[in-house]
C-alpha positions as CSV (number, residue, x, y, z in Angstrom):
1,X,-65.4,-55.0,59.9
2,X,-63.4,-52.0,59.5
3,X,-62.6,-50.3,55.8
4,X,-59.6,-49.5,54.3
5,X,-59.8,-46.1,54.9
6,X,-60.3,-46.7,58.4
7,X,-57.5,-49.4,58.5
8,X,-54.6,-47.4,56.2
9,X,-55.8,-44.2,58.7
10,X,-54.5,-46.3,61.8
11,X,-51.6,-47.1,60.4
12,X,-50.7,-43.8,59.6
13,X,-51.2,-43.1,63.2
14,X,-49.6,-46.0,64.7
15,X,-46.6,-44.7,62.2
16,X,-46.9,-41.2,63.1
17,X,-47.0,-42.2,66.8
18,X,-43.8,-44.4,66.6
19,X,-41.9,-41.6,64.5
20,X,-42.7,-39.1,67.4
21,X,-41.8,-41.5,69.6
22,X,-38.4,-42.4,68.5
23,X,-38.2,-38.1,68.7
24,X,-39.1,-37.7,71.7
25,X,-36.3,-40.4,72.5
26,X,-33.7,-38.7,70.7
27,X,-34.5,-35.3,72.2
28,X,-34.8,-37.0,76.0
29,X,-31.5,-38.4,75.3
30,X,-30.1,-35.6,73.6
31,X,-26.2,-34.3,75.7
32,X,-27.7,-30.8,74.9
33,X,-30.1,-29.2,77.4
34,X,-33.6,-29.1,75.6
35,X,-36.4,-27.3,77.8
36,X,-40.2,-26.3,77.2
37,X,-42.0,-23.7,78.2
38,X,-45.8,-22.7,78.3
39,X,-46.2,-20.2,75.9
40,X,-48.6,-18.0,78.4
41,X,-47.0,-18.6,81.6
42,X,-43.9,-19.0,80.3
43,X,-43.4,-21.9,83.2
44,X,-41.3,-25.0,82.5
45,X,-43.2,-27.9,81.5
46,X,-40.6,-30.3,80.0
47,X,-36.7,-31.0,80.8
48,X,-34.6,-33.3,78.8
49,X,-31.9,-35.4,80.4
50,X,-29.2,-33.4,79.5
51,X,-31.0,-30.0,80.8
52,X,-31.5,-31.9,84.2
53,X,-27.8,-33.5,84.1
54,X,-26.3,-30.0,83.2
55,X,-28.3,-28.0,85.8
56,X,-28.2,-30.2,88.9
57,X,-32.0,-30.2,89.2
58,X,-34.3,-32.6,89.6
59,X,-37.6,-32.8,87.0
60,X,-39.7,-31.7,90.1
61,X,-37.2,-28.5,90.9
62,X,-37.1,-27.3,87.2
63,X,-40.7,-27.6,86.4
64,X,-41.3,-24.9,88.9
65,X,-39.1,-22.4,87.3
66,X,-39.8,-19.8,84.2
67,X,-37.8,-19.2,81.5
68,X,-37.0,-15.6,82.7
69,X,-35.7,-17.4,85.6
70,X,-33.0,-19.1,84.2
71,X,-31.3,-16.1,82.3
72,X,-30.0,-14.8,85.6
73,X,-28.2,-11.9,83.3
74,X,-31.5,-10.3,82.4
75,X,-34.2,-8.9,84.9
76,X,-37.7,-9.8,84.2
77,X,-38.5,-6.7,81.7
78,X,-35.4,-6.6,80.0
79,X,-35.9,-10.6,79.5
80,X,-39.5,-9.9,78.4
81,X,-38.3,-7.4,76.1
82,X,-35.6,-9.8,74.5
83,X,-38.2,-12.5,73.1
84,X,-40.8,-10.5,72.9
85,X,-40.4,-10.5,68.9
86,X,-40.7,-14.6,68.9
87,X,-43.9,-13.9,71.3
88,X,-45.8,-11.6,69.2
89,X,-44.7,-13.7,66.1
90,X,-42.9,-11.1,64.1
91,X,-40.0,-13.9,64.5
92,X,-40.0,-18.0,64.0
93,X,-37.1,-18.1,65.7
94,X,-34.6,-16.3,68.4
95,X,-31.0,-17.0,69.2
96,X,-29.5,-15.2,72.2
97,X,-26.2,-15.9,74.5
98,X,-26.1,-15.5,77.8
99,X,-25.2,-17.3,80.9
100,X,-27.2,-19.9,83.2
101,X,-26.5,-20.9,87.2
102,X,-26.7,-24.2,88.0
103,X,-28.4,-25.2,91.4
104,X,-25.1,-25.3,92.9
105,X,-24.3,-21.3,91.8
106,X,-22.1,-22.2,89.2
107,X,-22.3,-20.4,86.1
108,X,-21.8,-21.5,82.7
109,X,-22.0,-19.5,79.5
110,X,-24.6,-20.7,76.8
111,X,-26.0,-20.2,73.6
112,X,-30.2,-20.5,73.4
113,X,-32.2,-21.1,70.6
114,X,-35.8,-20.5,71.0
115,X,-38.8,-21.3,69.0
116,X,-42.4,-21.5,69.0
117,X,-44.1,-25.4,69.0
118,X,-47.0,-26.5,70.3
119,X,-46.8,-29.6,72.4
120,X,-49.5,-31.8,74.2
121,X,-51.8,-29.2,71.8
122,X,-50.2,-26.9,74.0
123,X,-48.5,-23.5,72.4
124,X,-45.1,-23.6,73.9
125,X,-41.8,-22.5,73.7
126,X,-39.2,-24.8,73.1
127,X,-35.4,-23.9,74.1
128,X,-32.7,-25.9,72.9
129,X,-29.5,-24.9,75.1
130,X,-25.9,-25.7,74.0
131,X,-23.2,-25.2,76.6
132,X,-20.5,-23.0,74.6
133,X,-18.0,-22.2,77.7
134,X,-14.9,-23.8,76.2
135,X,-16.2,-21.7,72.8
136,X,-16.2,-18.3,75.4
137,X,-12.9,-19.4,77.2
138,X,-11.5,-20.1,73.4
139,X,-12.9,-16.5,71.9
140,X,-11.4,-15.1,75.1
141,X,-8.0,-16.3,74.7
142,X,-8.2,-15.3,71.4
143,X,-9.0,-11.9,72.0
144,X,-6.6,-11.8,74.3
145,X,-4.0,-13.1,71.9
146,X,-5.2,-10.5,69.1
147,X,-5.0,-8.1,71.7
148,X,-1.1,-9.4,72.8
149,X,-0.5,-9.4,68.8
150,X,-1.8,-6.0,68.6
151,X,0.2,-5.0,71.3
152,X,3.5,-6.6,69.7
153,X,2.3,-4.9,66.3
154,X,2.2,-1.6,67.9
155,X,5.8,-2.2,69.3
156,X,7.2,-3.5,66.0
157,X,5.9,-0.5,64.1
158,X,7.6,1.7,67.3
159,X,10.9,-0.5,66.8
160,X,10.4,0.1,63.2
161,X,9.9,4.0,63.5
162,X,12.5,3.8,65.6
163,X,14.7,1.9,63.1
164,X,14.0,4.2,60.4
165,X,15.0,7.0,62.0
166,X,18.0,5.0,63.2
167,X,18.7,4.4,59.5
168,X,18.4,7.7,58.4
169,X,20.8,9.2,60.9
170,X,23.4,6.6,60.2
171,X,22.7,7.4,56.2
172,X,23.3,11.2,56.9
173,X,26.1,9.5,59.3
174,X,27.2,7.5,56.1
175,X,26.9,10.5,53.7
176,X,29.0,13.1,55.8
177,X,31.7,10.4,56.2
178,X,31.4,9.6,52.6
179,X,31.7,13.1,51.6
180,X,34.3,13.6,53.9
181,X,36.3,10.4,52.6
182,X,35.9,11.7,49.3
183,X,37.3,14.8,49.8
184,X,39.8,13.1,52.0
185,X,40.8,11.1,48.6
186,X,40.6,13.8,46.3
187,X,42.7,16.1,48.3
188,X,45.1,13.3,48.7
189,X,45.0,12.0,45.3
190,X,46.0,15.8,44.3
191,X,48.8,16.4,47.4
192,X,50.1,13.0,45.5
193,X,50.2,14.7,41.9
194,X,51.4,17.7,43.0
195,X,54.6,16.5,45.1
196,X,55.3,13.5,42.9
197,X,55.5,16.3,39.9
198,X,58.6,17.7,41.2
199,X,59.9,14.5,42.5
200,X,59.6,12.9,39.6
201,X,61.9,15.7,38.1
202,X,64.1,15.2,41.4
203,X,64.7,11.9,41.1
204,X,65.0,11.6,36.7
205,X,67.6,14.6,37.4
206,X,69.5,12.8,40.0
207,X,69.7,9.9,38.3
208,X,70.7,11.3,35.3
209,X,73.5,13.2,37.6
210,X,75.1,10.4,38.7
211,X,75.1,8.7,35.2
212,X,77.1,11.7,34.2
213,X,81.1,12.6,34.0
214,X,81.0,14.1,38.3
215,X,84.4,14.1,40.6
216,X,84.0,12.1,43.7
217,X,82.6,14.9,45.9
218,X,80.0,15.8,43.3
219,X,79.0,12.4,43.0
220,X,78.6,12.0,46.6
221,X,76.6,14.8,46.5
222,X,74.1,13.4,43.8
223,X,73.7,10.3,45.9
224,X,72.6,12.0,49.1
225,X,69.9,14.0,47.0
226,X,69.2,11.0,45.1
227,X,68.7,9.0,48.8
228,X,66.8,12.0,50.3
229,X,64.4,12.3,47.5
230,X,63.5,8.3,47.7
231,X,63.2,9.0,51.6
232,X,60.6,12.0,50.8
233,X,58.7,9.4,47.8
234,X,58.8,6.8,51.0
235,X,56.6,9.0,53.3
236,X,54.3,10.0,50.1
237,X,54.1,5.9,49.5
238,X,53.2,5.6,53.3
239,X,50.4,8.2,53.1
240,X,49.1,7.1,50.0
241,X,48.8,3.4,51.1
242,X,47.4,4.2,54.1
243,X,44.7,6.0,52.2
244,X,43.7,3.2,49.9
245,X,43.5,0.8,53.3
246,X,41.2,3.4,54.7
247,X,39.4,3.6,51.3
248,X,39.2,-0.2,51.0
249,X,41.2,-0.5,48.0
250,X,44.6,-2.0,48.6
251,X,44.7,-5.4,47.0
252,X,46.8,-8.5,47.1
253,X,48.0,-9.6,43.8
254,X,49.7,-13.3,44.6
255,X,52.5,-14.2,42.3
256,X,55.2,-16.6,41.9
257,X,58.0,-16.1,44.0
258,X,61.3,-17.5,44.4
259,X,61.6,-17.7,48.6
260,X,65.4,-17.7,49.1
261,X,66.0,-14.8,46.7
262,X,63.0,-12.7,47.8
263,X,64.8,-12.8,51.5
264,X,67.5,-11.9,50.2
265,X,66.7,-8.8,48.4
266,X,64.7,-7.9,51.7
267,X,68.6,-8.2,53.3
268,X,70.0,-6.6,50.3
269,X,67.9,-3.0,51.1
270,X,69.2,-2.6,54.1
271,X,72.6,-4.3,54.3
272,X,74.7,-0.8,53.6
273,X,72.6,1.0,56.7
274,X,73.3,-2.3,58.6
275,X,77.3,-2.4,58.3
276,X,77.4,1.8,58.7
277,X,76.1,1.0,62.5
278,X,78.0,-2.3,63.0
279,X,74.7,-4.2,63.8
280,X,75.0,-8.3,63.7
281,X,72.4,-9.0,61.3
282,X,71.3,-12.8,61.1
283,X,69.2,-14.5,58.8
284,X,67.3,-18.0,60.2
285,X,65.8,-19.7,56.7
286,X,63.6,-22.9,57.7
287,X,65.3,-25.2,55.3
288,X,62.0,-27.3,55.2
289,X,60.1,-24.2,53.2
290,X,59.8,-24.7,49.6
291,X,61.8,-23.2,47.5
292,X,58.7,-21.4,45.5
293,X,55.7,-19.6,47.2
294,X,53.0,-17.5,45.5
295,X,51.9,-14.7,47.3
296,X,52.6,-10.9,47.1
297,X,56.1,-10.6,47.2
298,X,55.4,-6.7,47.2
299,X,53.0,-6.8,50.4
300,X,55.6,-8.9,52.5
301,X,58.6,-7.0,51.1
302,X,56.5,-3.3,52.6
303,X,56.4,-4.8,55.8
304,X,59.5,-6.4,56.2
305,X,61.3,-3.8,55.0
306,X,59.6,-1.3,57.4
307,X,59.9,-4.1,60.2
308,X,63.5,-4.7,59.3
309,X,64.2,-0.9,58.6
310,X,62.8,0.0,62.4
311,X,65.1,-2.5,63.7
312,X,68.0,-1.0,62.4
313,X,66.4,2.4,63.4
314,X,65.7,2.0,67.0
315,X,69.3,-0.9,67.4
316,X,72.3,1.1,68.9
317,X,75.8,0.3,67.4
318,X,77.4,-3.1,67.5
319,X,73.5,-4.7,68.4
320,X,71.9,-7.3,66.8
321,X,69.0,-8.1,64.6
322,X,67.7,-11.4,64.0
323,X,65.5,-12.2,60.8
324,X,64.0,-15.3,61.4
325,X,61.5,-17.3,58.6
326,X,60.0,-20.7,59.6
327,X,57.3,-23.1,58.7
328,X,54.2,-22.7,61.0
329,X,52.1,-24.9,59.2
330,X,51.3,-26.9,56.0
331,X,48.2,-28.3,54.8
332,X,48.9,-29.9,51.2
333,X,49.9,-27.1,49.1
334,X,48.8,-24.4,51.4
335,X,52.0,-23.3,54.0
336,X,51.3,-20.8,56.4
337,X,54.9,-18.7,57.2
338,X,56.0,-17.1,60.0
339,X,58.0,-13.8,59.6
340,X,59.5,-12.3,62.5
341,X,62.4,-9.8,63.2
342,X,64.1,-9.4,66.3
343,X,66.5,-6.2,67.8
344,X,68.4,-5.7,70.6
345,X,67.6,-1.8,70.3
346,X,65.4,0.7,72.8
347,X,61.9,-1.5,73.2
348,X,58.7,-0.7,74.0
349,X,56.8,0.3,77.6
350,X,54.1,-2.1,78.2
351,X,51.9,0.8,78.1
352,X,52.8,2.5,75.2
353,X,52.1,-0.8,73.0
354,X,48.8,-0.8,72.9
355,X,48.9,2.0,70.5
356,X,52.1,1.3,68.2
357,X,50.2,0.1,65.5
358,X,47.8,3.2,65.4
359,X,47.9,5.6,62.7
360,X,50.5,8.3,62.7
361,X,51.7,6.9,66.1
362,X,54.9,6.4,67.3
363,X,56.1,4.9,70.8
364,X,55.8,8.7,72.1
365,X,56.8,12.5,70.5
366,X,60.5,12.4,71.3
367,X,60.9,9.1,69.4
368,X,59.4,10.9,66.5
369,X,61.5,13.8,67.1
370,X,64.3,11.5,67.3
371,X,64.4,8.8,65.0
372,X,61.8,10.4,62.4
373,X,59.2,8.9,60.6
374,X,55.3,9.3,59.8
375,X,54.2,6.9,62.4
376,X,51.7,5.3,59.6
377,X,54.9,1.9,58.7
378,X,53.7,0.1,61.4
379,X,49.6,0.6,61.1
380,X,49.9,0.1,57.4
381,X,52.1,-3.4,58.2
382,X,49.4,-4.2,60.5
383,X,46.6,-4.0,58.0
384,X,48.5,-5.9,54.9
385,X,49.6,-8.7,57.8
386,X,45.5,-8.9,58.1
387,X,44.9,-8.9,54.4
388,X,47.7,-11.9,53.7
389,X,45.7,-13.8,56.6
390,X,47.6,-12.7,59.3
391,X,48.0,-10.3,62.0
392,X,51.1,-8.6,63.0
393,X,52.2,-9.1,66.7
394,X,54.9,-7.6,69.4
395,X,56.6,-8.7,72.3
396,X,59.0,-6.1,73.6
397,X,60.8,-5.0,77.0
398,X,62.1,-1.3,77.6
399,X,64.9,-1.0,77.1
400,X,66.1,-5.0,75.9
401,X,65.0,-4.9,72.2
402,X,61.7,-6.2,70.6
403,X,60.3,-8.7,68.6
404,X,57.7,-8.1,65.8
405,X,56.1,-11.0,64.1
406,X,53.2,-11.9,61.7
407,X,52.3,-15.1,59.9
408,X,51.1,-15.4,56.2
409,X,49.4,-17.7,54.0
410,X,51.5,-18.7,51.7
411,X,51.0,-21.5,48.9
412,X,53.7,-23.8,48.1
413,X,54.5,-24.2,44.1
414,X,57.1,-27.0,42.2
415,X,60.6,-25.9,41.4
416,X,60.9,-24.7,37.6
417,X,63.9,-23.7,36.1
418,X,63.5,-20.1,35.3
419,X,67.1,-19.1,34.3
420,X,66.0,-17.9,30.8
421,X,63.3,-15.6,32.2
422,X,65.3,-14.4,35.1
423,X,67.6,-13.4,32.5
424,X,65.2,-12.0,30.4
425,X,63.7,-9.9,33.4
426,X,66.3,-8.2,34.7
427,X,67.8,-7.4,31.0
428,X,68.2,-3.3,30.2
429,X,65.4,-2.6,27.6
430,X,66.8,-2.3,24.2
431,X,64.8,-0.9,21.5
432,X,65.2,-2.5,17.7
433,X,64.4,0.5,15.8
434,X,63.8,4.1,16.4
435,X,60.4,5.7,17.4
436,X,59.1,8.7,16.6
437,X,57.5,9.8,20.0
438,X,54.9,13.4,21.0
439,X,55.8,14.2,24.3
440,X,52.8,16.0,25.9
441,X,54.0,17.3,29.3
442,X,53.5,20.8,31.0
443,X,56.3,20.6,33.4
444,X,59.7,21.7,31.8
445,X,61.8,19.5,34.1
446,X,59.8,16.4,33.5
447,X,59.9,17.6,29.2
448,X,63.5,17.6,29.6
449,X,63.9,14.6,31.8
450,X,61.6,12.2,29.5
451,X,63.0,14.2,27.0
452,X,66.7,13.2,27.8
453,X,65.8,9.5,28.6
454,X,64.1,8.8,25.3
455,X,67.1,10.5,23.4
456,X,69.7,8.4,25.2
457,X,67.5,4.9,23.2
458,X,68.1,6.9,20.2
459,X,64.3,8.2,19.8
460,X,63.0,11.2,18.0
461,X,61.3,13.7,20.5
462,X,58.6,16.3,19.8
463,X,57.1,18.3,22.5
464,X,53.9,19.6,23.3
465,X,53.1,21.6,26.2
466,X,49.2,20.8,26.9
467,X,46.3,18.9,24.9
468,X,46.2,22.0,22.7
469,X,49.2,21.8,21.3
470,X,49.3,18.1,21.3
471,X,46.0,18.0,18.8
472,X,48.0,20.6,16.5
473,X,50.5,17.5,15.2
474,X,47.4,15.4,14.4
475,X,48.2,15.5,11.2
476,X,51.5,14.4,11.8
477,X,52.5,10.8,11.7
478,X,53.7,9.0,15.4
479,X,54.5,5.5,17.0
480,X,53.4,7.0,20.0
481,X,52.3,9.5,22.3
482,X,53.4,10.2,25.9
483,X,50.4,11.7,27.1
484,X,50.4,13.9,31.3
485,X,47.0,14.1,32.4
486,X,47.1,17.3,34.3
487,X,48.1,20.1,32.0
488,X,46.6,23.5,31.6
489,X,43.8,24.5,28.8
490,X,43.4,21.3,27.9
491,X,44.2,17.6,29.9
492,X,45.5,14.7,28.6
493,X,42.2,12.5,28.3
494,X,40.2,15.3,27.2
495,X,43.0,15.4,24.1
496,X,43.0,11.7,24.3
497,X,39.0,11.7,23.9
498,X,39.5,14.0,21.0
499,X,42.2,11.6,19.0
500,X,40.4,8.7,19.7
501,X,37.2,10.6,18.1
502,X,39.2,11.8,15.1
503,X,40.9,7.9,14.6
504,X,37.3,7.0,14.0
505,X,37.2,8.3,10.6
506,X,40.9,7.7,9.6
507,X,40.8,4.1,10.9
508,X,44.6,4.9,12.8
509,X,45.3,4.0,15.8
510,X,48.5,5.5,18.1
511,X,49.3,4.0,21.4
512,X,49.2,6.5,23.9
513,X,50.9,6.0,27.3
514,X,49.5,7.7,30.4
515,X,52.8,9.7,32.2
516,X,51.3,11.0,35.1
517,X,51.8,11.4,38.7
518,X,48.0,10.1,39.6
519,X,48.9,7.1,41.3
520,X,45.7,6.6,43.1
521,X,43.7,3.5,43.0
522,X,42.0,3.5,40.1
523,X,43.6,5.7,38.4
524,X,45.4,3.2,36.0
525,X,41.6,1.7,35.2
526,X,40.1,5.0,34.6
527,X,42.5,6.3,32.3
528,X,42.7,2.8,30.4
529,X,38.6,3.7,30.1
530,X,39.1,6.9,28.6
531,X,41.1,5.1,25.7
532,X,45.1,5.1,26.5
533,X,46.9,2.1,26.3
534,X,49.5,2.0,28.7
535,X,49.8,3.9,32.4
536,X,53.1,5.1,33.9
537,X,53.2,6.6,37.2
538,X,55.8,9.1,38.2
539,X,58.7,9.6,39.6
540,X,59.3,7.7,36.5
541,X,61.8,4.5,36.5
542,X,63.5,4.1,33.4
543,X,63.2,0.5,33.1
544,X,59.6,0.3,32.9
545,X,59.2,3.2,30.6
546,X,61.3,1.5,28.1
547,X,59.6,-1.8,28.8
548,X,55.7,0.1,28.7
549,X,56.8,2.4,25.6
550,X,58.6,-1.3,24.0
551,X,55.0,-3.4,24.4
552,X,52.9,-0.5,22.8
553,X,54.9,-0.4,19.9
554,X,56.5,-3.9,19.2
């Protein structure tokens, strides 16, 4: 009879022996190519399913092969050399990649683990072999697409060095031009002080002329120097508009408008050239336009008066013109219009019309010679048809007339009586009480022409020549100050700085109103910033210097 030692020892082995059993089943099942090799020969001595499967051989073929032998990729040395850490047993275990050939030649790439066992009290090598070609196709397209990213990074930093320098060439590129535009502007802005100066003594004179006690002849002669002058502001207007279009500063300022009248103040300008040359001048009104609009008024009345004005330019004696305005379409409240004005006069070559609406451009030199003009009417009509939301077209034959017509977007508004304010509007400006005013002005035609239209409301004048003099009656007492801006030793909003600074302490305040012949955009904001009031341009209109000096001081 056995003893329990003896018994529990057996069933320790009987365990043992069914544990590395259900091993040796896993492993011979195992997808993965598990081989072993004799430690001292190094010759194959077990191959798993999966090794035989994967390879193509049979057990019989692969038991007859080394392990050096199946890592076609190293020769026998360099093989030897590879494991010989895991042989001398500096290492328990060696992973390697290479590649194996199947018995058919085909290679596969693997990854080998090797490590030292014994087996059938055997010292061996055991080599568990995983197949990692998808792993190698997968690092390879990888590479590949770091390598193609690389690639694109490289071009994108080229693009990009390319762009840069791109950039910085259009920013010098932008910096000339700017420079250029701003001495464009500022040479402008002082061409426009510097001529409107005298015309604004031109015009105040003439004016003043013709209000006077003249004969016939003499008043004749005021009128034509009166007309010319407004012809010579006309071109400065032109240039100056054309500027601010170039400069990106022309707004639209939509307003209430009554439609009917506004067409016929556009007819009204240009009536007395119209009967001097006989021309038939008709007027077509769409009858189903409303009767209010609200747009710019001003806008449409620059361009039709210079479309209406070359008309009667370029229309012989006894011709016609034909000033049509119709609905073109209406969507609720919002009514686009369509302006167009039509002459029997000289018309345009086909190939000459591709460049009528260029700056200083005329159909050709002798036309310019001719009939006159700056050549900027039409460009500058052009570019406000585009701001309103349109774009101004022609249709012409040599010879036959033309036709030149633009659409704008208009927005209808109810009828409201406005018979009180219409009144009120066009009302002289009368002045309850008398003002004692500081003329500050340089220029002694525009000291006696403000001078003379102040005194003829019944105000008291004092004059100062610069912003000198003008800080010298600080301690006298004013309603307000007429205040030029260019004067010598010291300009109006340096001397307007300076009052402004002294009121700080007294706790006065006197209105002053810009009179100046900067009529650039801008200008009106700037010099409101600087602490005047109230800006005036010149040539001054009498009107609206009564009605600016009556708001500062009501």
């Amino acid at each position: 009879m056995k003893d329990k030692g003896t018994i529990k020892s057996t069933q320790e082995h009987i365990e043992q022996s069914s544990a590395l059993d259900d091993y040796a089943k896993i492993i011979e099942q195992s997808l993965n190519e598990i081989l072993i090799f004799d430690l001292e020969s190094l010759k194959c001595i077990y191959a798993n399913r999966g090794a035989l499967y994967n390879m193509k051989f049979s057990n019989k073929e692969i038991l007859n092969l080394s392990l050096p032998e199946l890592a076609p990729e190293y020769t026998p040395d360099s093989f030897y050399k590879l494991i010989k850490p895991l042989l001398l047993g500096e290492v328990e275990k060696l992973t390697y990649t290479s590649f194996h050939q199947r018995k058919d030649g085909t290679i596969y790439d693997i990854e080998a683990h090797l490590q030292k066992i014994r087996f059938k009290n055997t010292r061996c090598i055991v080599s568990i072999i995983l197949d990692i070609s998808d792993r190698v196709i997968a690092e390879q397209k990888l590479r590949e697409h770091v390598i193609e990213l690389e690639l694109q990074r490289l071009q994108i930093e080229e693009q990009a060095d390319t762009l840069i320098k791109q950039a910085i060439e259009l920013k010098h590129a932008r910096d000339a031009a700017e420079t250029a535009t701003k001495a464009k502007s500022i040479f402008l802005a002082n061409m426009s002080h510097e001529i409107r100066t005298p015309m604004n003594g031109v015009l105040g004179m003439s004016e003043l002329l013709l209000e006077s006690n003249l004969c016939n002849e003499q008043k004749e002669l005021a009128k034509n120097l009166s007309i010319s002058a407004e012809s010579l502001l006309s071109i400065i207007n032109d240039i100056l508009d054309f500027s601010k279009i170039e400069a990106g500063k022309l707004e639209i300022v939509p307003t209430v408008f009554e439609l009917e009248e506004f067409i016929a103040s556009v007819e009204g300008l240009h009536r007395v050239r119209i009967e001097s040359k006989d021309i038939e001048f008709e007027v077509k009104l769409d009858q189903t336009l409303p009767a209010r609009v609200k747009g710019d008024p001003d806008r449409l009345r620059q361009i039709l008066n210079n479309l209406i004005g070359n008309a009667v330019k370029f229309t012989p004696n006894e011709g016609k013109i034909t000033f049509e305005i119709k609905k073109s379409s209406q969507q609720n409240s919002n009514i686009e219009i369509l302006f167009s004005v039509t002459d029997t006069g000289i018309g345009i070559s086909e190939e000459k019309q591709f460049k009528i609406f260029e700056a200083f451009s005329q159909a050709d030199a002798d036309t310019t010679r001719h009939y006159g003009g700056t050549g900027l009417g039409l460009a500058i009509s052009s570019q406000l048809a585009k701001l309103m939301g349109g774009e101004l077209k022609l249709s012409s034959l040599e010879g036959e007339g033309s036709t030149f017509y633009f659409s704008s977007r208009l927005e209808s508004c109810s009828v409201v009586e406005k018979a009180e304010s219409k009144k009120e509007e066009n009302a002289e400006v009368t002045f309850d009480k008398q003002l004692k005013i500081l003329l500050v002005e340089d220029n002694p035609v525009n000291q006696k022409l403000a001078a003379t239209l102040l005194k003829k409301v019944g105000h008291l004048i004092t004059v100062a020549h610069n912003g000198v003099e003008a800080l010298e009656h600080s301690s006298e007492s004013f309603d307000l100050i007429l205040m030029d801006i260019e004067m010598p030793l010291m300009n109006g909003i340096e001397a307007t700085e300076i009052i402004r600074e002294q009121e700080k302490e007294t706790g006065n305040h006197v209105p002053i109103l810009a009179l100046t012949a900067h009529a650039m955009a801008g200008d009106k904001e700037r010099f409101l910033a600087k602490g005047m009031d109230g800006y005036v341009t010149k040539p001054l209109k009498k009107q609206e210097l009564y009605k600016s000096i009556k708001e500062l001081t009501a």
